[in-house]
C-alpha positions in Angstrom: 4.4 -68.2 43.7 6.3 -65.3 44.4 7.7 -65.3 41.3 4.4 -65.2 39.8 2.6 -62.5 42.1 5.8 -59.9 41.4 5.1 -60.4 37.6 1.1 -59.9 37.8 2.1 -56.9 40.1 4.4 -55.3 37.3 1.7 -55.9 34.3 -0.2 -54.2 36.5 1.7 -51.0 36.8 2.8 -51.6 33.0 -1.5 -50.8 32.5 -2.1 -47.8 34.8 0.8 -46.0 33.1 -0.8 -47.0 29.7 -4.1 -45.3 30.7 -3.4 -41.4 31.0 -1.7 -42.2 27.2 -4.9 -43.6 26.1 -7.1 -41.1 27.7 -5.4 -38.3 26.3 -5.1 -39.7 22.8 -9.0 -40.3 23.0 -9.2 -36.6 24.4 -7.4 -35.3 21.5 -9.5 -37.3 18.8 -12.6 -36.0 20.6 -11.1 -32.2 20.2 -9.9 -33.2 16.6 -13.8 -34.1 16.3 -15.2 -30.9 18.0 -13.2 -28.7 15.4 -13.9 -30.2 12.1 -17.7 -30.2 13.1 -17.3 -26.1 13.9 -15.3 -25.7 10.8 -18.2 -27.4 8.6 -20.4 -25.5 10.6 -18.8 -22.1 9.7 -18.2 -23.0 6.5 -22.1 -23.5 5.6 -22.8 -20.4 7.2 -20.8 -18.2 5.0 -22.2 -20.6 2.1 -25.7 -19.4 3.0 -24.5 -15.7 3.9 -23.0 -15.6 0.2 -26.3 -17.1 -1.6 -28.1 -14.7 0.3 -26.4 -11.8 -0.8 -26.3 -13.0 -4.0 -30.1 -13.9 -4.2 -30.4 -10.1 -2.9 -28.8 -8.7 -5.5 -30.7 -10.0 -8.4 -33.7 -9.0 -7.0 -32.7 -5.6 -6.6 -31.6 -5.8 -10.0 -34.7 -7.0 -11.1 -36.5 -4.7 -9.2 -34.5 -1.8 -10.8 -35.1 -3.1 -14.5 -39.0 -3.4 -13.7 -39.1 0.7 -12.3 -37.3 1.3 -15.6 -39.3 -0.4 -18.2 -42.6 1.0 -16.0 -41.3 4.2 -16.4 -40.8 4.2 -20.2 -44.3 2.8 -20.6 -46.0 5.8 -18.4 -44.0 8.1 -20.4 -45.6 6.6 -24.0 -49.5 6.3 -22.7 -49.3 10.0 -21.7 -47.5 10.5 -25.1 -50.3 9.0 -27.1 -52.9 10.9 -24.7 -51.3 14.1 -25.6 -51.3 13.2 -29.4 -54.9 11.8 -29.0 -56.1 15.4 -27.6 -54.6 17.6 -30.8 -57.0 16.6 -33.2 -60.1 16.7 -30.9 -59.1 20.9 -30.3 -58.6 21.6 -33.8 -62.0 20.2 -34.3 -63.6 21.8 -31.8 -62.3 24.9 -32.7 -63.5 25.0 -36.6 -65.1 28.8 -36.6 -62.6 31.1 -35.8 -63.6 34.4 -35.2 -61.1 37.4 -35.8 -60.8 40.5 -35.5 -60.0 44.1 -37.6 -55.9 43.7 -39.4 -54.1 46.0 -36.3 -51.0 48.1 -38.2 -47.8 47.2 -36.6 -47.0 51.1 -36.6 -49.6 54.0 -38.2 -52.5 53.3 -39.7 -51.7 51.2 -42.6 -49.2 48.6 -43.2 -48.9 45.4 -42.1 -49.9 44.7 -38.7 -51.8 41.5 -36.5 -55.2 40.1 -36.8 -56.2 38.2 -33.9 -58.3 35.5 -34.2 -60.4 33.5 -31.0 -62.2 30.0 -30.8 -63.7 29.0 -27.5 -60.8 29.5 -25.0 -58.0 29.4 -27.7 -56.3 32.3 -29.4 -54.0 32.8 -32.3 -52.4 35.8 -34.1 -52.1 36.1 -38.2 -50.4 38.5 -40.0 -52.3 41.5 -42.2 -51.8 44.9 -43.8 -54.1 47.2 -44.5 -54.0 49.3 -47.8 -52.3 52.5 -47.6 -54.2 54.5 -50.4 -58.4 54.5 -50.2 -59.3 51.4 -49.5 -58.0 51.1 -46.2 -61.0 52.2 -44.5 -62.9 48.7 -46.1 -59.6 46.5 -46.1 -61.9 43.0 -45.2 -65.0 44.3 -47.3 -64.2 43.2 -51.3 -66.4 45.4 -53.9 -67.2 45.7 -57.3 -66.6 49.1 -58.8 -68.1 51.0 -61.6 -66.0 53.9 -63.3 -64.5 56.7 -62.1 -66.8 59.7 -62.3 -65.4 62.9 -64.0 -63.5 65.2 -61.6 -65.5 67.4 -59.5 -64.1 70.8 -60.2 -65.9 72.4 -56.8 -64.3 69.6 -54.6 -61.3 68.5 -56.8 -62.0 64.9 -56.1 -64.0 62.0 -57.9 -66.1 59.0 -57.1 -67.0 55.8 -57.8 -69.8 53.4 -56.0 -69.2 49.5 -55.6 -71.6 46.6 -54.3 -70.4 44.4 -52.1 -69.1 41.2 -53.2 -67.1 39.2 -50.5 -67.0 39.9 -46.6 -63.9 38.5 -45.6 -63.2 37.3 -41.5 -66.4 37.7 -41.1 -66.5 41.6 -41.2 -69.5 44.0 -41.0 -69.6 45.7 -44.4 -72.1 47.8 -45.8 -73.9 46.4 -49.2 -72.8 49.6 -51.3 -70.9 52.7 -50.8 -69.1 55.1 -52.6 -65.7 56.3 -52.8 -63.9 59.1 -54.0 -60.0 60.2 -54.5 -58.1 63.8 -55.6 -58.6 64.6 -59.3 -54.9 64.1 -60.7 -53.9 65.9 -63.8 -53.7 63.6 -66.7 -50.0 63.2 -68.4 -49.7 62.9 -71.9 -48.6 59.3 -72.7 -46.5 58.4 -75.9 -47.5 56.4 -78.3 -48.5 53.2 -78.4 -49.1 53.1 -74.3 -52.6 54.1 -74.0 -55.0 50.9 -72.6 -58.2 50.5 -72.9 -60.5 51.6 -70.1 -62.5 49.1 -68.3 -65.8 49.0 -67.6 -65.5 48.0 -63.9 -63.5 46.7 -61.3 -62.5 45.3 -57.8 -60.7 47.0 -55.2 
């Protein structure tokens, strides 16, 4: 009986040395445990931290090709409004009036004519005769002869009715001109023309 009781005694000690082995095995599965589950853990939270970003991005890019093609298409309606608006001025701006030709320099010459219509204005370029007409540059007349040379004021006329008033100038219906006699030059042969009986200034 003895015997027995001293070998019951030593299986017993045999299992309370086996259970701080077995608890700390089971401790270390459990930690095992713990850090695969944080490691999942972290790993899913960069995975969601990444499709986020990347989600982010192309809706900014998105967002970026929308401002641009919304730009371009504000820029062609006010295009087409501009273009739209130049034919409705020049039509509403058919009667120009303008003024006298303005020499650049002197009296005669070339020079400026300005013209206005409504609230626009626009400059053309003119001359004005340097010899007698210039005083009735925009008036166009029909001329008779010359008369014969006045000997008391050394000049001779001509009247003219009016033919054509051009940009709208005031002209009278018929006046009369005159310019120095000159002396006449004999011609050779075969130059003379044959005179007129009117003409047009």
């Amino acid at each position: 009986m003895d015997v027995k009781r001293e070998r019951e005694r030593e299986r017993e000690r045999e299992r309370e040395a086996m259970r701080p082995a077995q608890t700390s095995l089971e401790k270390h599965k459990e930690q095992q445990r713990d850090h695969t589950e944080r490691v999942e853990q972290d790993t899913r939270l960069q995975h969601r931290i990444v499709f986020t970003a990347i989600r982010m991005r192309n809706t900014f890019s998105i967002a970026i090709v929308l401002l641009v093609v919304l730009t371009f298409t504000v820029e062609a309606s006010m295009k087409k409004k501009e273009k739209g608006k130049e034919p409705k001025a020049e039509v509403e701006c058919s009667e120009w009036q303008y003024g006298k030709c303005v020499p650049n320099s002197g009296d005669c010459g070339t020079g400026i004519r300005e013209g206005t219509c409504n609230e626009q204005t626009k400059k053309t370029k003119c001359k004005v005769p340097c010899n007698w007409k210039k005083d009735f540059g925009d008036c166009k007349y029909k001329f008779g002869r010359w008369a014969e040379c006045d000997m008391t004021t050394g000049t001779r006329s001509r009247s003219g009715t009016l033919k054509k008033a051009l940009f709208n100038a005031e002209c009278q219906t018929a006046i009369k001109v005159s310019k120095p006699c000159t002396q006449k030059t004999p011609k050779p042969k075969g130059g003379e023309k044959k005179k007129g009986k009117g003409k047009e200034n």
